[in-house]
N, C-alpha and C positions, 0 to 999 in steps of 0.2 A: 243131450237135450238142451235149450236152448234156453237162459234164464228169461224167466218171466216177471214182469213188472206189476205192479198192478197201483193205479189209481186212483187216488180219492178227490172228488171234486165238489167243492166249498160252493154249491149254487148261487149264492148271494154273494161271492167273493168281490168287488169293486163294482157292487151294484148290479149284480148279473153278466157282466161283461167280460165274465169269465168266460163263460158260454162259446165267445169267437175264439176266446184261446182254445179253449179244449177242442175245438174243432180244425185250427190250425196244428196241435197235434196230434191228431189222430190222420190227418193227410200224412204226413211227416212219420208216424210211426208204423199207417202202411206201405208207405213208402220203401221204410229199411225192413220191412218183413220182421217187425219187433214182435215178440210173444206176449202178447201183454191182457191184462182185463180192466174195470174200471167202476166202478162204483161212484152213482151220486149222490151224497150224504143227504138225506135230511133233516140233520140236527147238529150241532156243535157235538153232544153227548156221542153221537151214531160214528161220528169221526172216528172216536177212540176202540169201537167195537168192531168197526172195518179192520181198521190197523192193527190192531192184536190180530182178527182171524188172518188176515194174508201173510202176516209173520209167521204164523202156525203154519200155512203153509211154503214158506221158502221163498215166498215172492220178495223182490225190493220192493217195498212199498213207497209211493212218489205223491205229495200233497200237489195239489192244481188248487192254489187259491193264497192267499195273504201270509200275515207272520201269524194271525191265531192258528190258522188251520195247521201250519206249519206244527208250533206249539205242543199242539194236541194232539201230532202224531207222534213228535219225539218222545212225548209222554210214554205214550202207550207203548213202543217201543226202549224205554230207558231201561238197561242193563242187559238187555239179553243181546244176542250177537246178530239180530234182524238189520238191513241196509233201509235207510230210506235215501229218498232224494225230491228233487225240487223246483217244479214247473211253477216261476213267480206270475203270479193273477191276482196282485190283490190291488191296494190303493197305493200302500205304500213301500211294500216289499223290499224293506229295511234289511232284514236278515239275509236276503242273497244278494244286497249290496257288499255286505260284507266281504264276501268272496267270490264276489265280480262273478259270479251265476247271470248270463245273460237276460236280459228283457223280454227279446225276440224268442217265440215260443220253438221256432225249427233248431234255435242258435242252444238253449235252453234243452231240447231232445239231444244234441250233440253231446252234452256235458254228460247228461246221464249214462248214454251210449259209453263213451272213450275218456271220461273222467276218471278221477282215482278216489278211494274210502280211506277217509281219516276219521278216528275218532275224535267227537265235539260234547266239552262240558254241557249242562244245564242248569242251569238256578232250577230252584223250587221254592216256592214261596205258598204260607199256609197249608203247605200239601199240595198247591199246582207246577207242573214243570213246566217252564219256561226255555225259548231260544236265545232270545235277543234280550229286552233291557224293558224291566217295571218301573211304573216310575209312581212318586208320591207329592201329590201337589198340586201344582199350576198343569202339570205334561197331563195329567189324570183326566183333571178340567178339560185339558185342550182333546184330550179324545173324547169325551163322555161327549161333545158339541162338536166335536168333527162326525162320528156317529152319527149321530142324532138327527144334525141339521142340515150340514153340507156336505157329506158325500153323494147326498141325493143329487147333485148338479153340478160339485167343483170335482169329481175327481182326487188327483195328487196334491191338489192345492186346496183341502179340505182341513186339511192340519193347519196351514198358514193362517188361514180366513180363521180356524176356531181359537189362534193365539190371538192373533189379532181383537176377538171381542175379548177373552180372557182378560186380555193384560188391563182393561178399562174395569175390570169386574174383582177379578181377585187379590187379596191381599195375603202377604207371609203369616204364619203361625209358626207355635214355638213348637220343637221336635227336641226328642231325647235318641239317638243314636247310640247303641252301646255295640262294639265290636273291637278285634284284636284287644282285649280286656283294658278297654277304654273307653268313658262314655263320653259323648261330642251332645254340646247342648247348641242349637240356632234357632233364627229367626228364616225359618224355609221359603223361599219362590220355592222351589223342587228337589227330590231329593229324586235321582234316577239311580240302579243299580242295575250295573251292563255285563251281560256274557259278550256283546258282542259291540259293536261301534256305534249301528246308524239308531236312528225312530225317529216317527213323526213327516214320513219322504223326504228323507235325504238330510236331518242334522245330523250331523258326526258329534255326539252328544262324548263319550267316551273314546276318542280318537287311537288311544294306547290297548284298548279290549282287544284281547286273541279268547277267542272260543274253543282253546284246546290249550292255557295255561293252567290251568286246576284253580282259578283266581275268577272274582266280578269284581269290576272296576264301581266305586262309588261314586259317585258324583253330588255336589252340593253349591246350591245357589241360593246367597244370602246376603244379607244386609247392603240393599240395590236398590237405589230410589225407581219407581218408574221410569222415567225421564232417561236415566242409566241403563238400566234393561234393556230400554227400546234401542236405544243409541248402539250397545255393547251384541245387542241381539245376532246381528246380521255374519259374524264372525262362526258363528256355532255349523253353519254349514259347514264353515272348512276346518272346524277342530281347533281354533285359533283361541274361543275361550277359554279352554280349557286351564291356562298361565294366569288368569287374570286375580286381581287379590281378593274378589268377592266370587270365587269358586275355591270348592276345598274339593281332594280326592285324594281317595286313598284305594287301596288292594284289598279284599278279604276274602276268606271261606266263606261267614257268615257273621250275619248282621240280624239285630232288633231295631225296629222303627217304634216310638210313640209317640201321639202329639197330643199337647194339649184339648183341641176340638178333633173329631175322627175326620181327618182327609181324605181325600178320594185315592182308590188306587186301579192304575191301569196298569195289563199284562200284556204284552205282544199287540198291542192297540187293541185288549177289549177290556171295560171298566171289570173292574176285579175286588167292591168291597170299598170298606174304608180300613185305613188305621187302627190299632197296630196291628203288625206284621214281622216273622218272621222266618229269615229268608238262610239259605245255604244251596253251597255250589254241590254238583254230581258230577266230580270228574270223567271224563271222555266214556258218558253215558248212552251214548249212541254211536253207530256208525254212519255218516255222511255221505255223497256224492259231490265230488267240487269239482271245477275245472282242472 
């Protein structure tokens, strides 16, 4: 019998515009005579109820939408020996940057089809499991207003546009960090913890993150005039800050965040709470689909 797939699709995933993908795959999947079903969520909550039942049943279970939807399947699947995999439909589809998981939704069907299953850590933070990289700060800001205001009309470049007011708006607060039984005190722009590389479409924020070392990568931006920020900014797409004397990073299991004022926190680009927060990795939690 022929394995069967089954899909969950994020209706609102980049503004509804998911919609033409999932129809670009389902050309594509009867194409290859794939055994598949597919379910369209309607709720973030129903995601994680989908994903459990088709695990129960045997299916690879495959998100059709962003890095939350993504998130919230891994969740639901974390430790038991279910496959998912990963048709990217969101805004910013950071997470299958990661492992160069195609754009193109037939290119995309391919991967799933003749690709191979490795198993991929998770963060979990306050009890939520996470793919890719939380972050605390200014990145938080800059989702809560890419959300909010500009995905309605920019697209990819909703993240951009919502730094860009940011950086005129927000200012560093003080942060207590305690991990590797060390406590690290700053003045935070942002504090991001990465399973994986990208956020935000396309900054390579964590350049050095593998999602199957048993480690999240830290990241810390501090004590940076605006003027500096702006200037230093443009680097971050290609990992290139990451050297610089006003970032610090380090490796860890797990980590505590407190700040003086509650900071915003954002998970897999959805706001997630304020400050503090405490976070630890789930070694090779899931099993995967990659090229």
């Amino acid at each position: 019998m022929k394995q069967k797939y089954y899909f969950i699709i994020n209706p609102t995933a980049n503004n509804g515009r998911v919609m033409d993908i999932w129809r670009q795959v389902v050309s594509e999947l009867a194409r290859r005579n794939v055994n598949y079903d597919y379910a369209v969520s309607p709720s973030e909550e129903k995601v994680v109820e989908l994903a459990e039942a088709a695990a129960g049943k045997g299916c690879i279970v495959v998100g059709v939408g962003g890095d939350g939807t993504i998130s919230r399947i891994a969740g639901a699947l974390a430790g038991n020996k279910a496959i998912m995999g990963l048709i990217p439909a969101g805004t910013g589809n950071d997470f299958a940057r990661t492992f160069a998981i195609p754009a193109d939704p037939k290119a995309a069907v391919e991967v799933l089809l003749q690709g191979k299953t490795t198993a991929i850590d998770l963060g979990c933070i306050n009890g939520r499991c996470f793919c890719n990289v939380i972050g605390a700060g200014l990145d938080a800001q800059v989702v809560a207003d890419a959300n909010g205001i500009f995905k309605k009309f920019a697209g990819s470049l909703a993240y951009l546009l919502a730094l860009v007011r940011q950086l005129f708006l927000y200012r560093p607060w003080r942060v207590k960090i305690t991990m590797n039984e060390q406590i690290i005190y700053a003045d935070a722009w942002l504090i991001a913890v990465a399973n994986a590389c990208y956020y935000g479409g396309g900054m390579m924020v964590a350049p050095q993150a593998d999602p199957r070392d048993g480690y999240l990568d830290v990241v810390l931006v501090q004590n940076v005039s605006l003027f500096k920020f702006l200037r230093l900014f443009p680097l971050v797409y290609r990992g290139r800050h990451i050297n610089l004397d006003v970032v610090r990073k380090w490796r860890t299991m797990q980590l505590t965040v407190e700040s003086e004022e509650p900071l915003a926190i954002q998970v897999d680009g959805d706001v997630f709470g304020v400050t503090p927060f405490d976070l630890k990795v789930l070694p090779q939690a899931v099993n995967f689909i990659v090229p």
